[in-house]
N, C-alpha and C positions, 0 to 999 in steps of 0.2 A: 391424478386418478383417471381423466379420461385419455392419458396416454401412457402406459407404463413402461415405453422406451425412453421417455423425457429424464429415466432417470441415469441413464447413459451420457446424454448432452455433454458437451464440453462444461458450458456454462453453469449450469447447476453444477455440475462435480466441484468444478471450481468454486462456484459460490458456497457451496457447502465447506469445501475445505478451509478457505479461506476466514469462514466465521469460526469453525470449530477452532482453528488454530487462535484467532482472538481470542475467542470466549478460553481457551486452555493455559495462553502463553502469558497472552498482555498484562493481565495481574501480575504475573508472578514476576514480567518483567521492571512491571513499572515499582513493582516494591522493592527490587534489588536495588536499582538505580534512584529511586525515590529517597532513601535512603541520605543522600549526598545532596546538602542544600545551600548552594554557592549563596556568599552576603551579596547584600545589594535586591530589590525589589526588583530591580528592571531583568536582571542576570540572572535570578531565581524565577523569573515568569521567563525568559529567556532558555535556559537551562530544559524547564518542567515540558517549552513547545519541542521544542529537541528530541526530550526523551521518551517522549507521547506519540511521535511523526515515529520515529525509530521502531519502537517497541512494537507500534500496531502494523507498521511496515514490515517487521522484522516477524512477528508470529504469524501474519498471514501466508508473508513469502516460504518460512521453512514448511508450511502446511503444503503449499499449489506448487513448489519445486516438483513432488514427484507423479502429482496429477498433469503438470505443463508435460512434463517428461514423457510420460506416459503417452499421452493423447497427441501431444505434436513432436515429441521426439528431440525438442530443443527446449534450453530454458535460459533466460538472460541472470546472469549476478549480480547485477547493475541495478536492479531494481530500487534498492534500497536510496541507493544514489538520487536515481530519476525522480523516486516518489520526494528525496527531501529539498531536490531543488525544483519542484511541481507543485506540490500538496496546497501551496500558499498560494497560488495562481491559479488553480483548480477551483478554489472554494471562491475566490471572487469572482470567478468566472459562472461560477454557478448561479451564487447570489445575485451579481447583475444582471445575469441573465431572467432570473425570475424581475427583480427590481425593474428591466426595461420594458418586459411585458406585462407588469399593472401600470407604469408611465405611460406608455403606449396607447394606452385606452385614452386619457386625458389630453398628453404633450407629445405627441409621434415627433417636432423636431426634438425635444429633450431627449428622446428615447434613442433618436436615431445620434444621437452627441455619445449619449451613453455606449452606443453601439460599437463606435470609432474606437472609443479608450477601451472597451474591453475587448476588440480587435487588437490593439497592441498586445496584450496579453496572451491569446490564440495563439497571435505570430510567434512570443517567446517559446509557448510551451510547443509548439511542433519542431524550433530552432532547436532545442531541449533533445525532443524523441531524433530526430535526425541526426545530430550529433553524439548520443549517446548509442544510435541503429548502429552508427560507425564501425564500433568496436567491438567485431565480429568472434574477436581472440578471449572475450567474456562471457561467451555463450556456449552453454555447456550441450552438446552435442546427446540423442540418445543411447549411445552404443559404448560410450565414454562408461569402462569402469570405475575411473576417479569419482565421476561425475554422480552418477549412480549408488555409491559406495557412501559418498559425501552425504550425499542428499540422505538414504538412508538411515545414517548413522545420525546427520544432524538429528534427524527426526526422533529417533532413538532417542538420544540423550535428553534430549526436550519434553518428554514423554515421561522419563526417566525423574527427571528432576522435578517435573510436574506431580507428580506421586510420591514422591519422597517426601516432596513440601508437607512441613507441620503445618505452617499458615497458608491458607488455601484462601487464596486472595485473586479474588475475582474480579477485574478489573473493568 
């Protein structure tokens, strides 16, 4: 309210899209695929992380394809990729991050131990964005009718399907 250009922002457009697309898609994806529940405990808790990293990867990304597009004119396919060889690295990384800063307060060598190991982790995930930067030939360009056509359309269909749904399963 005390800026009514902030609703222009890259970042809010994005944020917004990004949850709307959760809050629209994830249910409906996670019940499609929810659906199919591999034997085995381990393979079924295996499976569910899978299809949980995917789905909320995947509703957010068809959301912010046409907002990235939009405002920067480019947008990566890889996404879904990045997030699921990340998502597991990210969240420990976050965790021990908070974990070494109440340590910190008490055991500063503990903290700075803690620091090291989750340094290894850093280093994977930038090894991660760097080699997935790479592959320039996965980036879908502004001016790209495919591109644009795709995006779109996915978005349509998603839309589409989300409306149709009898079960309105919010996830």
């Amino acid at each position: 309210l005390q800026n009514p250009f902030s609703v222009l922002s890259a970042s809010l457009l994005l944020s917004f899209s990004a949850t709307f697309g959760i809050l629209l898609m994830n249910g409906v994806l996670l019940y499609t695929f929810g659906k199919y529940q591999p034997k085995g405990k381990l393979v079924a808790k295996a499976y569910h992380w899978l299809v949980s990293t995917i789905s909320v990867s995947f509703s957010a990304m068809i959301f912010t394809i046409p907002v990235t597009l939009l405002i920067f004119g480019r947008a990566s396919m890889l996404s879904i990729i990045s997030n699921l060889l990340t998502i597991w690295a990210v969240s420990i990384v976050m965790i021990g991050g908070m974990l070494m800063l109440f340590i910190s307060v008490v055991a500063m060598p503990l903290a700075a131990l803690l620091a090291k190991l989750l340094r290894i982790l850093l280093i994977y995930l930038v090894c991660i964005i760097e080699k997935l930067g790479g592959f320039t030939d996965f980036v879908g360009q502004s001016g790209s009718l495919v591109m644009e056509s795709g995006a779109i359309l996915a978005l349509f269909c998603i839309i589409l399907v989300r409306v149709t749904k009898k079960d309105r399963v919010i996830g």
